[in-house]
C-alpha positions as CSV (number, residue, x, y, z in Angstrom):
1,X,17.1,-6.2,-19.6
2,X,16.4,-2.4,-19.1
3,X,18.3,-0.5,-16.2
4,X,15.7,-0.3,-12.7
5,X,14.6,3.2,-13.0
6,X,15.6,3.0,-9.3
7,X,19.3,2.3,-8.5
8,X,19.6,2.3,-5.5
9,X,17.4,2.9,-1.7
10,X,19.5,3.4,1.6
11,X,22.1,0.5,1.5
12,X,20.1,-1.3,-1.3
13,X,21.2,-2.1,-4.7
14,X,18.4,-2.5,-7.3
15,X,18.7,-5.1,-9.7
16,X,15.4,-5.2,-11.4
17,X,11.3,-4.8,-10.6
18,X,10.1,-8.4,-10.1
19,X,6.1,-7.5,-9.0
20,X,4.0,-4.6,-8.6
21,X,0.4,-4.5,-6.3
22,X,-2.1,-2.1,-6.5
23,X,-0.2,0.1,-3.8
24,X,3.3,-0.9,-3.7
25,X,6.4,-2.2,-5.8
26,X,8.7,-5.4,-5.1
27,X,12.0,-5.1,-6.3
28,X,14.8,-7.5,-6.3
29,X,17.5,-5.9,-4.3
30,X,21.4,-6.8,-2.9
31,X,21.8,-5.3,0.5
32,X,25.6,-3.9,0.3
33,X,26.8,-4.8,3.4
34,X,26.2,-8.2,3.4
35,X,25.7,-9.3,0.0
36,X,22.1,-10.8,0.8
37,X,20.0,-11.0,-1.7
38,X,16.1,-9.5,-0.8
39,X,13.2,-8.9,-2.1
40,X,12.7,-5.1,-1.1
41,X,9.2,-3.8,-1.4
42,X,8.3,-0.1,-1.5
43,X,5.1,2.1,-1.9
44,X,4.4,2.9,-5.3
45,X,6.0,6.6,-6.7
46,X,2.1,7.5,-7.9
47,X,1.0,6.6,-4.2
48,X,3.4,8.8,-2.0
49,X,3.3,11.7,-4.4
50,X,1.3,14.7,-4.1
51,X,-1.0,15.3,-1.1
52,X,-0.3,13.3,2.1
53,X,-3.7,13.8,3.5
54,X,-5.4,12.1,0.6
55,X,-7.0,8.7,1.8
56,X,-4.8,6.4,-0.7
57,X,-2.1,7.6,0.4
58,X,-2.6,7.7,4.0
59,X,-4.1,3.9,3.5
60,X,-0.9,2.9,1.8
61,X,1.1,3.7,4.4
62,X,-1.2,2.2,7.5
63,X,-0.8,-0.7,5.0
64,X,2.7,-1.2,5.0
65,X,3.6,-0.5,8.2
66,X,0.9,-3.0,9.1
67,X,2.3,-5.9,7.1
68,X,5.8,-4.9,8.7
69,X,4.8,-4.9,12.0
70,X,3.3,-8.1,11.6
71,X,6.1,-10.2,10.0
72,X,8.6,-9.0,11.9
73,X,6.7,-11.0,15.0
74,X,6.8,-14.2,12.7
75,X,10.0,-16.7,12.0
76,X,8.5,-19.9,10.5
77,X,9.5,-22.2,7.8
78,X,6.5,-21.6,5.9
79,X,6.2,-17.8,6.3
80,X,8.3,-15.4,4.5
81,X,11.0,-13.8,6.0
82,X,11.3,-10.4,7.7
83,X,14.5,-8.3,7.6
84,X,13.9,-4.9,8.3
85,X,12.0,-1.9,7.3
86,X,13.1,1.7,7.0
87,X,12.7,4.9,5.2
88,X,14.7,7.0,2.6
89,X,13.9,10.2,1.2
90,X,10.6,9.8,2.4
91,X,9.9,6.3,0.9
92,X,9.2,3.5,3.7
93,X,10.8,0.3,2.3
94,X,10.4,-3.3,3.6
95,X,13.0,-6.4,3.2
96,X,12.5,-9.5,3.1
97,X,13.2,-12.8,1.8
98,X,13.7,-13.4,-1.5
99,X,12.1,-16.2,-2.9
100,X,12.7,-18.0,-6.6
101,X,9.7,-20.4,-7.0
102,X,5.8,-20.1,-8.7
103,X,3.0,-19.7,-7.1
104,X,0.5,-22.6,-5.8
105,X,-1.7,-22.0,-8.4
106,X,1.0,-23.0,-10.7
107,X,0.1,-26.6,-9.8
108,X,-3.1,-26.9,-10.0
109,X,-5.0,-30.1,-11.8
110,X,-1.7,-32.4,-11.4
111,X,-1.9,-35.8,-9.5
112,X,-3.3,-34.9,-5.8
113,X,-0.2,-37.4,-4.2
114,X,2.3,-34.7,-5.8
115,X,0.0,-31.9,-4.9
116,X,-0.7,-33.1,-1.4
117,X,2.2,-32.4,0.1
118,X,1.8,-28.2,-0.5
119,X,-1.2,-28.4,1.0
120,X,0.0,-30.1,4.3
121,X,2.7,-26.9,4.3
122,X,0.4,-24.4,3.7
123,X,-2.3,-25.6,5.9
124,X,0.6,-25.7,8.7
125,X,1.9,-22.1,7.9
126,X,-1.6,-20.8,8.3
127,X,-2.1,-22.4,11.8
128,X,1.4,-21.1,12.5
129,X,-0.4,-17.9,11.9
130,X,-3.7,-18.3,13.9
131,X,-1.4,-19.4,16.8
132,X,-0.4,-15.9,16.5
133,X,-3.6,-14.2,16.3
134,X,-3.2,-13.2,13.0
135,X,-6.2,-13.1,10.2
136,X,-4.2,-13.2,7.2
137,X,-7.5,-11.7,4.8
138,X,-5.6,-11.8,1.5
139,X,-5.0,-15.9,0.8
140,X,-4.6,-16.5,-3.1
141,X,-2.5,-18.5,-5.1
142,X,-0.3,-15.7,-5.8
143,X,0.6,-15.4,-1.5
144,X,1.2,-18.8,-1.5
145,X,4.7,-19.1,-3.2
146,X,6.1,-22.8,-3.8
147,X,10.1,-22.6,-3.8
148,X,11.7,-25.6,-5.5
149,X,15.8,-26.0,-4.1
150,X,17.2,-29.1,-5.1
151,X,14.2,-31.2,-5.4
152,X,12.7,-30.2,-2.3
153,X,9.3,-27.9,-2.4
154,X,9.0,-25.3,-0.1
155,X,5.3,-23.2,0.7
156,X,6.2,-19.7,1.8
157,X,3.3,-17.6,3.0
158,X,3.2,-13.8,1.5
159,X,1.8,-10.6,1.7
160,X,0.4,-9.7,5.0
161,X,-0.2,-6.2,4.0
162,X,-4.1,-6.3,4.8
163,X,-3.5,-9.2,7.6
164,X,-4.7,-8.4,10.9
165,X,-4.7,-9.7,15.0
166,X,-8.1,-11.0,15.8
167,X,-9.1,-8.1,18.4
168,X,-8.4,-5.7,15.5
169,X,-10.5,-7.2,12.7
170,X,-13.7,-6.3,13.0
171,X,-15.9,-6.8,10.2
172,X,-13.0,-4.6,8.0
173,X,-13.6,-6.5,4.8
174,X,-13.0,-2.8,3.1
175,X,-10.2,-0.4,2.4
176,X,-11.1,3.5,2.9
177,X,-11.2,4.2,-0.6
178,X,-14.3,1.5,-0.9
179,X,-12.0,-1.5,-2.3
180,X,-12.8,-4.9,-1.0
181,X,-9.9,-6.4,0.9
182,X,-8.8,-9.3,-0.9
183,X,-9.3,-11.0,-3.8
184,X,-13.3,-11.8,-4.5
185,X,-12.8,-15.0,-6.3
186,X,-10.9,-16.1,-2.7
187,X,-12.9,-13.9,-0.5
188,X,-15.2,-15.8,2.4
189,X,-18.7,-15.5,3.1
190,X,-17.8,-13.7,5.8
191,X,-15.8,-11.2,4.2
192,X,-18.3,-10.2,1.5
193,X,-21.2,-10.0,4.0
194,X,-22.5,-12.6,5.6
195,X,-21.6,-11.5,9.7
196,X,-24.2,-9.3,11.5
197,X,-23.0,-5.8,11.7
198,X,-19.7,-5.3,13.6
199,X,-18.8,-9.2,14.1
200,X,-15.3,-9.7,13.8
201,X,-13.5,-11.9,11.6
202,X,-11.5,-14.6,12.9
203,X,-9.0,-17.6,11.5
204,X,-11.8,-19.4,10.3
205,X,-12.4,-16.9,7.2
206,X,-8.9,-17.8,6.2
207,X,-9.8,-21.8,6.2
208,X,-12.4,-20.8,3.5
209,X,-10.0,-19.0,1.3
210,X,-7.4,-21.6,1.5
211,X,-10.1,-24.1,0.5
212,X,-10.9,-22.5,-2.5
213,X,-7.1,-22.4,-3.2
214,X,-7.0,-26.7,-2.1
215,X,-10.3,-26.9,-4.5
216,X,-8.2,-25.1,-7.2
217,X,-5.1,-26.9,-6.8
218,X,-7.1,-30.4,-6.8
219,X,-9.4,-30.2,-9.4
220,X,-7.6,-27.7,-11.6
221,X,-10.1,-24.9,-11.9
222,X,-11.9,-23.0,-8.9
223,X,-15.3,-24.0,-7.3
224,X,-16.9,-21.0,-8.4
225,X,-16.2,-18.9,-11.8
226,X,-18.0,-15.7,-12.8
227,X,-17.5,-12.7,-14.7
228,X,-18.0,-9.9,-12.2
229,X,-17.5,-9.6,-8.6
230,X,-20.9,-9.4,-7.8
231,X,-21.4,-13.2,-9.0
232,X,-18.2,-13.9,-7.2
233,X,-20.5,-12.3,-4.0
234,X,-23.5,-14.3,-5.0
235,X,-21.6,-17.6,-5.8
236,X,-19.8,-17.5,-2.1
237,X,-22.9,-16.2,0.1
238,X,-25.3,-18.7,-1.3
239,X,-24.3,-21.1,-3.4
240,X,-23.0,-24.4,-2.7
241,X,-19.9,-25.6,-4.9
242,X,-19.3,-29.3,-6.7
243,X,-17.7,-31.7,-4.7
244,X,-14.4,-31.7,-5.4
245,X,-12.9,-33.9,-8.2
246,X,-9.7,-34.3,-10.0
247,X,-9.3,-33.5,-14.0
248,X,-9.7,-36.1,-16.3
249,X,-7.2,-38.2,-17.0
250,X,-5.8,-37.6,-12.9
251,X,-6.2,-40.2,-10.0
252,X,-9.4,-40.1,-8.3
253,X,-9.5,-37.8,-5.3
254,X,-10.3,-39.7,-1.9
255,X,-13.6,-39.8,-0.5
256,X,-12.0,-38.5,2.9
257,X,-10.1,-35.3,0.9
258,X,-13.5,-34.6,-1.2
259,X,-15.5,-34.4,2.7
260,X,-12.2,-32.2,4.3
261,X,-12.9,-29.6,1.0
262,X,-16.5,-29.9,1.6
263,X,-16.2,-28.6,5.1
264,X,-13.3,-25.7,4.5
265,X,-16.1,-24.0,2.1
266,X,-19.5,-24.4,4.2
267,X,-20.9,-20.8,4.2
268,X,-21.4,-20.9,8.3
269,X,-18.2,-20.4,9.7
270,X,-19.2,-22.9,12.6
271,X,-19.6,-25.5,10.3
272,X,-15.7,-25.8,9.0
273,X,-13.1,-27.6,10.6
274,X,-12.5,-26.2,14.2
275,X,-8.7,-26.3,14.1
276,X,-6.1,-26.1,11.6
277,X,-4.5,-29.0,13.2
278,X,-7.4,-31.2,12.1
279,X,-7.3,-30.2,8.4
280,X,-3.5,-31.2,8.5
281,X,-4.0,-34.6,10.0
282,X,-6.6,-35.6,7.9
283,X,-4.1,-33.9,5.2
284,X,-1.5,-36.3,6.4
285,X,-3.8,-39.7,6.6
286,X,-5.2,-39.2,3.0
287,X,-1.5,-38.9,1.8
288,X,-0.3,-42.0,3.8
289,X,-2.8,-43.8,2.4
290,X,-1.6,-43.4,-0.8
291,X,1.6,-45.1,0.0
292,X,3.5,-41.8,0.8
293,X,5.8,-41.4,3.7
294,X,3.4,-38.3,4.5
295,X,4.5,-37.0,8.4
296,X,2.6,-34.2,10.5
297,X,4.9,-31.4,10.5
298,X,6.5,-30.8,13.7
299,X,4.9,-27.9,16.1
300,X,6.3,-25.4,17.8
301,X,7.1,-25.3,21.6
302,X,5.3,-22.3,21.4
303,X,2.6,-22.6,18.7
304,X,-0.3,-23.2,21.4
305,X,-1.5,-26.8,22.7
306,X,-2.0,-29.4,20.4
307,X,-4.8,-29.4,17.9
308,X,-5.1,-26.0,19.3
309,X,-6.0,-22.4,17.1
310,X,-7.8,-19.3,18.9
311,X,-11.3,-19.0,18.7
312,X,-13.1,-15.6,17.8
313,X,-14.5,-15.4,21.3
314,X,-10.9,-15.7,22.6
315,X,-9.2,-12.8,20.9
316,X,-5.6,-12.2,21.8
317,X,-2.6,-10.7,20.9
318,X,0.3,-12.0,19.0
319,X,2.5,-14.0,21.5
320,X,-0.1,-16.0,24.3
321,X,-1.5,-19.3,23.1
322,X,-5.1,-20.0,23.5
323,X,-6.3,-23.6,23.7
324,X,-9.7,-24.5,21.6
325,X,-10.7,-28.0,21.8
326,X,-11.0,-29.6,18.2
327,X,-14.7,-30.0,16.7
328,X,-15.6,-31.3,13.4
329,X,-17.7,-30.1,10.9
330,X,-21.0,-31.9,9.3
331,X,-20.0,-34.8,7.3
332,X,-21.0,-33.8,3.9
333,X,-21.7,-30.3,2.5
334,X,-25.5,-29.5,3.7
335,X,-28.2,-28.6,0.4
336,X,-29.2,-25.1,-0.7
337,X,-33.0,-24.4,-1.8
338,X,-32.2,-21.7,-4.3
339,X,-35.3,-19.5,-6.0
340,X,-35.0,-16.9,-9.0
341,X,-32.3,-14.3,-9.3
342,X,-33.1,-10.9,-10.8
343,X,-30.7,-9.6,-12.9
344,X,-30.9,-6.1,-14.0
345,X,-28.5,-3.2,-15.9
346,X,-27.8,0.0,-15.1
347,X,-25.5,2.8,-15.9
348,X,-23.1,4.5,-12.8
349,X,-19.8,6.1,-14.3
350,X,-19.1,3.6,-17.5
351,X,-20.8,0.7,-16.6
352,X,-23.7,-0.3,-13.6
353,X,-24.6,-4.3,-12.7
354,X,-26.5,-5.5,-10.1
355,X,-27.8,-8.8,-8.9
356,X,-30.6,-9.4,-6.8
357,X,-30.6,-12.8,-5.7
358,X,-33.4,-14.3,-3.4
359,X,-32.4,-17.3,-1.4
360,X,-32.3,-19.7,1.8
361,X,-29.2,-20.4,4.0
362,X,-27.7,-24.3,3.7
363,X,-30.3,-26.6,5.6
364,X,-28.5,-28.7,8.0
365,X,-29.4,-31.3,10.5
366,X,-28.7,-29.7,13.3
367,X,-30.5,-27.0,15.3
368,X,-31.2,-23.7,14.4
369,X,-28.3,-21.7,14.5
370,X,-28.0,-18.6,16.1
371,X,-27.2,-15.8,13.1
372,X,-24.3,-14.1,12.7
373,X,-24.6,-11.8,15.2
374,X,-25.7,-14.3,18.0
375,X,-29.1,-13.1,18.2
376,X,-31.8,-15.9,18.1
377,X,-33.4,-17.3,14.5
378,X,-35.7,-14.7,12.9
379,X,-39.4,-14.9,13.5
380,X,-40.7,-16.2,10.4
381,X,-42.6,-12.8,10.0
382,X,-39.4,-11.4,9.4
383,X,-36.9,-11.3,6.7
384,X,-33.6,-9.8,6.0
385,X,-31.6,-7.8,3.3
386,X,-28.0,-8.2,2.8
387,X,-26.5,-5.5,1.2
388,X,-23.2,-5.8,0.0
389,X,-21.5,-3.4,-2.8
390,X,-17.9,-3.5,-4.6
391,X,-16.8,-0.7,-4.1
392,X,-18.0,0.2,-0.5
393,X,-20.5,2.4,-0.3
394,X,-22.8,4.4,2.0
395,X,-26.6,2.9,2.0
396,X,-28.7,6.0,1.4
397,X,-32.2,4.5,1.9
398,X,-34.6,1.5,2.0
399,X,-37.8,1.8,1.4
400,X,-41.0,-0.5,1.6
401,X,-42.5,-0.3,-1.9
402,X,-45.9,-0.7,-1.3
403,X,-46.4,1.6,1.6
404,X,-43.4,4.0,1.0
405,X,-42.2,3.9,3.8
406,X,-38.8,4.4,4.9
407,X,-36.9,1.6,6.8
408,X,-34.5,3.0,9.7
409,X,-31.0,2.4,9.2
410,X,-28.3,2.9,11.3
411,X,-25.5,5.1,11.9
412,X,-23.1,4.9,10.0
413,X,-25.2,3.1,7.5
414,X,-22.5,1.5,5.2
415,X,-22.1,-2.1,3.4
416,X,-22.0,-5.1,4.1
417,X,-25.2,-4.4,5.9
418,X,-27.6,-6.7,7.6
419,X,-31.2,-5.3,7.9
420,X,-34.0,-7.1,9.6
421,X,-37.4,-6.2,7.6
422,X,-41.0,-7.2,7.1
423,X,-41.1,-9.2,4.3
424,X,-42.2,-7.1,0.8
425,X,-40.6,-5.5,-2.0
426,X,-37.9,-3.1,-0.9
427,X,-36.2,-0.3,-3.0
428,X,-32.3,-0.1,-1.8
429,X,-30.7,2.8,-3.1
430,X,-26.5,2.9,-2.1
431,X,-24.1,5.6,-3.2
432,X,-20.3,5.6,-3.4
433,X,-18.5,7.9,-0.8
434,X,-17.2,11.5,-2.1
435,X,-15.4,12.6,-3.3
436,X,-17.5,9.6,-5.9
437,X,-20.6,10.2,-7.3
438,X,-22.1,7.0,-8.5
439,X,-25.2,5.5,-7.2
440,X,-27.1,2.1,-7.3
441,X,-30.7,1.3,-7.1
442,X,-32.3,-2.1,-6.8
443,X,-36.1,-3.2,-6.3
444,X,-35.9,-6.7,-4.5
445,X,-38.8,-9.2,-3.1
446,X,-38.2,-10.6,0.1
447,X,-40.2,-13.3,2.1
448,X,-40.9,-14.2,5.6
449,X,-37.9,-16.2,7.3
450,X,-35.6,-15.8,4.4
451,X,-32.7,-13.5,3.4
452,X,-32.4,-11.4,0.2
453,X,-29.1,-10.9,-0.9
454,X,-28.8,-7.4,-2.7
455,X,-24.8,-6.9,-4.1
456,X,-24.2,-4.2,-6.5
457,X,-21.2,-2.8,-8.1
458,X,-20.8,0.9,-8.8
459,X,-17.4,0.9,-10.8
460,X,-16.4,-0.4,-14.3
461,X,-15.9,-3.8,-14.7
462,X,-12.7,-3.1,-16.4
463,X,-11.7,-1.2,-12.8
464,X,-13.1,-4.4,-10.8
465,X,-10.7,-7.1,-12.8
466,X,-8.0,-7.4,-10.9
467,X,-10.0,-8.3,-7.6
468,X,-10.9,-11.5,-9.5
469,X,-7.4,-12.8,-10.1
C-alpha cells in the first residue's frame, strides 16, 4: 500500500484515502490523543487552491460547513457519528465515525426476509431525521452504509453535505455551478422539476429517493434505468415504474410490500405515505408475517409524537417536534396516459441531447388536485411547460411558434421552471450561466390542460456520468 500523500492534519494521523466525492476527500485517520480511529474528511487540494472568490470553491466550503453543522445536532444509532470539525493550514476538516461495512446497494436482489430488516433501520434513521427538520437531498445506496460487527447489521446514514432544515430548502435542487444536487437516478420528482416555482422541498422528497433505493434492494435492479440524465428526468417526472418484484429464483415479495413501494414512488408528493412511522410499521408487519421476530424500533423521548414527521407547511428548526397526523396514500399506483416523445440531437460543447416529452400527470380517483404551487387546476385552455436542464441554466426565451411571439418570463428566469401557456408549439431556448457558453434549443407541442415536459442537457455525457451512480 502506497504512503497517504498526506501524513498528517492537526492531531490526525493519516493512514490511507478510503473515498473521494466530487468536492471533498475521506481519509481514514487515528486521532493521536486518543487513539480513535475516524473517518476524517477534507475539501479536495484542487478545490481550495487558487482563487477563493471562485464559485466552486466558495460552494465547497458552504457545503461542508453545512454537513458539519448539521451532524453535529444528530446522535442516533442509525446516523453517522459527529466528532468535531476544525481547520489547519487553511483546510477545514470534519471527523467522524468510521465505519467498516458496504453499502445498501451491496444487497440488492437477495431474499426480501434478509433484506427487510435494513430497510426497517433506514426507514427509522430517516424519520430520526425529519423529526429534526432535516431534508437529507442526497439518499443513494452509497449514503446508506450497512456495518456488519459480529453478526449484527447496522444502517448508518451518510453524507449530509447537501442536507438541509425544511425552512431553508426552497426549491434548491441546484449547486451554483449549475450541478443537480443529488444523484439523478435517486433524485425525486420534485427535485428535478415538478414544484411550482419557489415551493420548498420537504421530508417527503426523501421518502421517494429511499424508495427507489427499497425498489433496488428488493428487486435487484432500479425502477427506472436510462442512459442519460435527461431520461433519468423523464422516467421520474412522468413515468410510472413496475410494481415491484423479487429476482427470479427469490421468494415472492408480499402484496402489502409491493403496495408500501407503490406509494413511496407516486410522482405527487401528497400521494406517498404521510409519515415515516407508517412505512416502518407496515415494514415491521410484512416481516412478522414472514415468521421473523421483526420489532418497531424504539423512539426517542424526543423524536416528536408518535407516527409523527413535520409537514412542509409546518417548517421548523432542528430541535421542536411537530405533530402531523398519519394519512395514507392511494392503494395502488394510479395509471399514466403517456403520448409521443420527441427526441432530437444537438451539438453544445462535445455533445448536445434533449428530450421533449408530451404527457399527462397520474389519473387518480380522487379530486383534482391543486398543482404544485397550490394554485387551482388549469383551465383546460391552458397548458404548461416544464423546463428542467442538467446543468442549471438560465431560460433565455420562449416563444410561440406560430405567432412569434415572446412569452414573459420571470425574473430571475432559471430551471426548473414552471410556465403556464396557451397551448401551441413553443420554441425554448436555455443557456448555461458564464462564465459557460453552451446553449439548448427545443421546438415542443403542447395541448390544452396538459404539461410538456422540456429537459435538456448542455454538458457531455461523459461529464454527466457520475450523477447517475
Amino acid at each position: 500500500m502506497n504512503p497517504p500523500a498526506v501524513e498528517r492534519i492537526a492531531h490526525y494521523r493519516i493512514v490511507r484515502r478510503v473515498g473521494r466525492g466530487g468536492m471533498g476527500i475521506v481519509y481514514r485517520a487515528v486521532d493521536e490523543r486518543d487513539g480513535k480511529t475516524v473517518a476524517l474528511k477534507v475539501i479536495r487540494e484542487t478545490e481550495v487552491a487558487g482563487d477563493e472568490s471562485a464559485p466552486h470553491v466558495a460552494e465547497a466550503r458552504v457545503r461542508f460547513t453545512r454537513e458539519a453543522e448539521i451532524l453535529q445536532a444528530l446522535l442516533h444509532a442509525n446516523v453517522v457519528t459527529f466528532y468535531e470539525i476544525g481547520e489547519e493550514d487553511g483546510t477545514p476538516y470534519l471527523a467522524m465515525e468510521y465505519l467498516e461495512g458496504k453499502p445498501i446497494g451491496s444487497y440488492a436482489g437477495r431474499p426480501f426476509p434478509e433484506t427487510l430488516p435494513l430497510l426497517i433501520q433506514a426507514a427509522n434513521g430517516m424519520e430520526y431525521l425529519a423529526s429534526r427538520g432535516i431534508v437529507h437531498r442526497d439518499l443513494s445506496p452509497d449514503n446508506v452504509f450497512v456495518v456488519e460487527t459480529g453478526g449484527e447489521k447496522t444502517v448508518k446514514l451518510l453524507d449530509f453535505g447537501i442536507a438541509k432544515l425544511f425552512e431553508s430548502a426552497a426549491a434548491e435542487s441546484l449547486t451554483a455551478t449549475g450541478f443537480f444536487l443529488g444523484k439523478v437516478a435517486y433524485g425525486s420528482p420534485e427535485q428535478l422539476g415538478s414544484l411550482g416555482q419557489g415551493v420548498p422541498l420537504d421530508w417527503r422528497s426523501d421518502v421517494y429517493s429511499l424508495g427507489v433505493i427499497f425498489y433496488q434492494v428488493l428487486a435487484g435492479r432500479r425502477p427506472f434505468e436510462g442512459r442519460a440524465p435527461v431520461e433519468y428526468i423523464a422516467a421520474h417526472l412522468n413515468h410510472l415504474p413496475p410494481p415491484v418484484a423479487a429476482p427470479p429464483g427469490s421468494p415472492a415479495l408480499p402484496m402489502e410490500l409491493v403496495r408500501l413501494l407503490g406509494q413511496m414512488l407516486e410522482k405527487r408528493r401528497e400521494d406517498r405515505p404521510q409519515t415515516y412511522r407508517d412505512i416502518t410499521e407496515r415494514l415491521v408487519s410484512v416481516l412478522r408475517s414472514t415468521g421473523a421476530s421483526g420489532e418497531l424500533p424504539p423512539r426517542k423521548a424526543d423524536a416528536g409524537d408518535p407516527g409523527s414527521a413535520p409537514p412542509a407547511s409546518s417548517p421548523r428548526g432542528p430541535t421542536a417536534p411537530t405533530q402531523l397526523v398519519a394519512g395514507r396514500a392511494p392503494s395502488a399506483p394510479a395509471p399514466v396516459r403517456r403520448t409521443a416523445g420527441i427526441v432530437l440531437a444537438g451539438a453544445a460543447l462535445l455533445a448536445l441531447l434533449f428530450w421533449g416529452a408530451l404527457t399527462r400527470r397520474p389519473e387518480t380517483d380522487a379530486a383534482p388536485p391543486k398543482n404544485a404551487a397550490g394554485r387551482p387546476p388549469r383551465s383546460p385552455a391552458t397548458a404548461e411547460l416544464r423546463i428542467t436542464s442538467v446543468p442549471w441554466a438560465s431560460v433565455v426565451s420562449v416563444v410561440d411558434v406560430k405567432s412569434g411571439t415572446a412569452v414573459p418570463l420571470p425574473s430571475p428566469a432559471e430551471t426548473p421552471l414552471v410556465l403556464p401557456v396557451p397551448p401551441g408549439r413553443y420554441r425554448v431556448t436555455v443557456a448555461e450561466p458564464p462564465p459557460g457558453s453552451a446553449r439548448a434549443e427545443l421546438e415542443v407541442a403542447v395541448a390544452a390542460g396538459e404539461p410538456a415536459l422540456v429537459p435538456l442537457t448542455l454538458r457531455p455525457l461523459e461529464e454527466l456520468e457520475e450523477t447517475l451512480r
